[in-house]
Backbone as CSV, one residue per row, in Angstrom:
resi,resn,N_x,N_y,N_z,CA_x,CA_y,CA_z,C_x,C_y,C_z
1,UNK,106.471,82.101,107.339,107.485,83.010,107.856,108.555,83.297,106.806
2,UNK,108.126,82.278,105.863,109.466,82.791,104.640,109.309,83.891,103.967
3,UNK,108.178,84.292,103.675,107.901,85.384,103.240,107.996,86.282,104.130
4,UNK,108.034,86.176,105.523,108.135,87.426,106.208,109.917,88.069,106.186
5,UNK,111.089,86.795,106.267,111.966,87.018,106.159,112.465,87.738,105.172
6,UNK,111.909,87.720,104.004,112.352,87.722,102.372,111.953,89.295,102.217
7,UNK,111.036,89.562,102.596,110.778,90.680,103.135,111.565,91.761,103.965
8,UNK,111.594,91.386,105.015,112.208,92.016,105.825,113.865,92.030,105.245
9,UNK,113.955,91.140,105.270,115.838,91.281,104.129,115.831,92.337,103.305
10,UNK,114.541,92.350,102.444,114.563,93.410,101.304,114.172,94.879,102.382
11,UNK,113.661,95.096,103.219,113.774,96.103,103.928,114.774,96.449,104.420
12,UNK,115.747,95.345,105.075,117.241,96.247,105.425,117.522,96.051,104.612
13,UNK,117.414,95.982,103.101,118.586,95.321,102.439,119.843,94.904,102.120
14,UNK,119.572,93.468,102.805,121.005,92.222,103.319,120.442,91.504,102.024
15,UNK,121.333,90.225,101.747,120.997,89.637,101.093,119.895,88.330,101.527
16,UNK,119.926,88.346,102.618,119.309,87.247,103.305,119.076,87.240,104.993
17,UNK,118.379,87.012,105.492,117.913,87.005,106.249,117.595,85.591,107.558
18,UNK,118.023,84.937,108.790,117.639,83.901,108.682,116.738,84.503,110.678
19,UNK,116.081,83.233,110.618,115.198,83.387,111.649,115.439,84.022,113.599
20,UNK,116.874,83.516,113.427,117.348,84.007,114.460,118.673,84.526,114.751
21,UNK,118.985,85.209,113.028,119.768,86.147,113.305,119.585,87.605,114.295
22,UNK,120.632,88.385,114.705,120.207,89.420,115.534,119.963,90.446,114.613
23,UNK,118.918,90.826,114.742,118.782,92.336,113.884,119.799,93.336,114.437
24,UNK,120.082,93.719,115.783,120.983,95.005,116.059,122.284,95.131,115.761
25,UNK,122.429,93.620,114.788,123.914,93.435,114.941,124.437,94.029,113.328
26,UNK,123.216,94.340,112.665,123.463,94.258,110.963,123.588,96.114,111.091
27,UNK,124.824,96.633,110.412,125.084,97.964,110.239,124.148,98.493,109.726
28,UNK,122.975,98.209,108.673,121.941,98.818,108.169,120.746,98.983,109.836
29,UNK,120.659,98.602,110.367,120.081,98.681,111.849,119.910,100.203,112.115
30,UNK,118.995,101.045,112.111,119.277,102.143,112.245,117.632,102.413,112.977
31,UNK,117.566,103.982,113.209,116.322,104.625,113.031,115.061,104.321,111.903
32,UNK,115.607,105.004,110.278,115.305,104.676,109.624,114.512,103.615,108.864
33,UNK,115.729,101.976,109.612,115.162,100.992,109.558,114.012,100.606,110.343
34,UNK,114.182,101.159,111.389,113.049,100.644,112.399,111.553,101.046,111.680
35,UNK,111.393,102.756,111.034,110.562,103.378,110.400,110.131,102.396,109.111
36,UNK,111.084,101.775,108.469,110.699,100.945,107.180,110.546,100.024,107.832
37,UNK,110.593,99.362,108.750,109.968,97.868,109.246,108.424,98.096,109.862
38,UNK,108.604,98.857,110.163,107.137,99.355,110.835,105.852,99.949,109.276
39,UNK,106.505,100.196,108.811,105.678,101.033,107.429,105.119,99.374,106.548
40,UNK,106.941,98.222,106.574,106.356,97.056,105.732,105.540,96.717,106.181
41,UNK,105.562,96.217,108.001,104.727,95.564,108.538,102.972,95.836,108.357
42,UNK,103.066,97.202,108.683,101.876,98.284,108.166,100.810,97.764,106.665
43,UNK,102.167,97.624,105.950,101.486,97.387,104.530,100.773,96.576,104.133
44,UNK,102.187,95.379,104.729,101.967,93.807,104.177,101.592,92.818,105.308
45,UNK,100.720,93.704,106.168,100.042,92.432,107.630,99.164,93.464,108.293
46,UNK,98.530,94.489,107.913,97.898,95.261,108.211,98.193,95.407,109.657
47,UNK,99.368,95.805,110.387,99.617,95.635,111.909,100.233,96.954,111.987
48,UNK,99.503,97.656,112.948,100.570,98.790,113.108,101.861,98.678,114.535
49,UNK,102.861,99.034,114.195,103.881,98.320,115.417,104.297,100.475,116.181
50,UNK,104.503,100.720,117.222,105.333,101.551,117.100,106.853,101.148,117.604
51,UNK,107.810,102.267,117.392,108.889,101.829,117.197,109.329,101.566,118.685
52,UNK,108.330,101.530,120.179,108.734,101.032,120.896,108.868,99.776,120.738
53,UNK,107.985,98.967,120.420,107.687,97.630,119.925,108.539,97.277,119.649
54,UNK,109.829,97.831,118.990,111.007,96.889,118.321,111.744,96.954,119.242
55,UNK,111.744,98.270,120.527,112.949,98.001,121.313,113.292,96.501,121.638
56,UNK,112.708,95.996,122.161,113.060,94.388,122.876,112.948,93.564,121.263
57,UNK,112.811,93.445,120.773,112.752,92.603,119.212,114.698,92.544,119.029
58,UNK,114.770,90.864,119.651,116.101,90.642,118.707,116.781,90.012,117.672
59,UNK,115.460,89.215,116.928,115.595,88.754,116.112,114.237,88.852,115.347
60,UNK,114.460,88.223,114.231,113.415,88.524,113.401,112.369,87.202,113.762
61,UNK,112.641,86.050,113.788,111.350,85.133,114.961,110.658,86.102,115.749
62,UNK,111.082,86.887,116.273,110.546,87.548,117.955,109.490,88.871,117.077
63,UNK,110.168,89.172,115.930,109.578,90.133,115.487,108.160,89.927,114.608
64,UNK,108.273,88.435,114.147,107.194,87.861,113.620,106.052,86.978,114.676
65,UNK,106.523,86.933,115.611,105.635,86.398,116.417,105.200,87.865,117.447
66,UNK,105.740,89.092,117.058,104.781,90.091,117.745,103.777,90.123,116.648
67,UNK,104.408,90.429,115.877,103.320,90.568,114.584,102.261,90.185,114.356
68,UNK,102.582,88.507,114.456,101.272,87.713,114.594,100.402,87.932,115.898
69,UNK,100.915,87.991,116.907,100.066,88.470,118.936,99.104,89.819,117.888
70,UNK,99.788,90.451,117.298,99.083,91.793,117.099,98.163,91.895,116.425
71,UNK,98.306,90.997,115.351,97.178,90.509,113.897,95.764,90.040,114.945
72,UNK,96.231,89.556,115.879,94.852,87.941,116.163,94.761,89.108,117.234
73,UNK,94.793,89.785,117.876,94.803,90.587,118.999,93.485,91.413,118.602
C-alpha cells in the first residue's frame, strides 16, 4: 500500500499522503483530481474505477481496498 500512497500523493500533489487521511479535505480535491485518480489507477493496477466509485471513498485505505475488490473481482 506504500506504493499506492506515494502515488496517489504524486497525483494530488501533497507532499505526502497517509492511510487515513480524508481525501475531501485536501484543496487539490477537485473534479480533475478524481479524473487523474481514476486514469493512475487505470494505468498502474489495470482497474478501471468510474468517478462514481470515488463518491463514498474517504480516505485513501477505502480507496485501495476498492481497488483491490476490483482487481480480484
Amino acid at each position: 500500500m506504500n506504493e499506492f500512497l506515494q502515488k496517489l500523493a504524486e497525483t494530488l500533489e501533497v507532499p505526502n499522503l497517509k492511510a487515513d487521511d480524508k481525501l475531501k479535505s485536501f484543496p487539490q480535491w477537485d473534479s480533475l483530481a478524481v479524473l487523474s485518480i481514476i486514469a493512475m489507477v487505470d494505468a498502474n493496477y489495470s482497474v478501471n474505477l468510474q468517478a462514481a466509485d470515488l463518491g463514498s471513498i474517504d480516505s485513501p485505505e477505502e480507496l485501495w481496498t476498492l481497488v483491490q475488490s476490483k482487481k480480484s473481482a
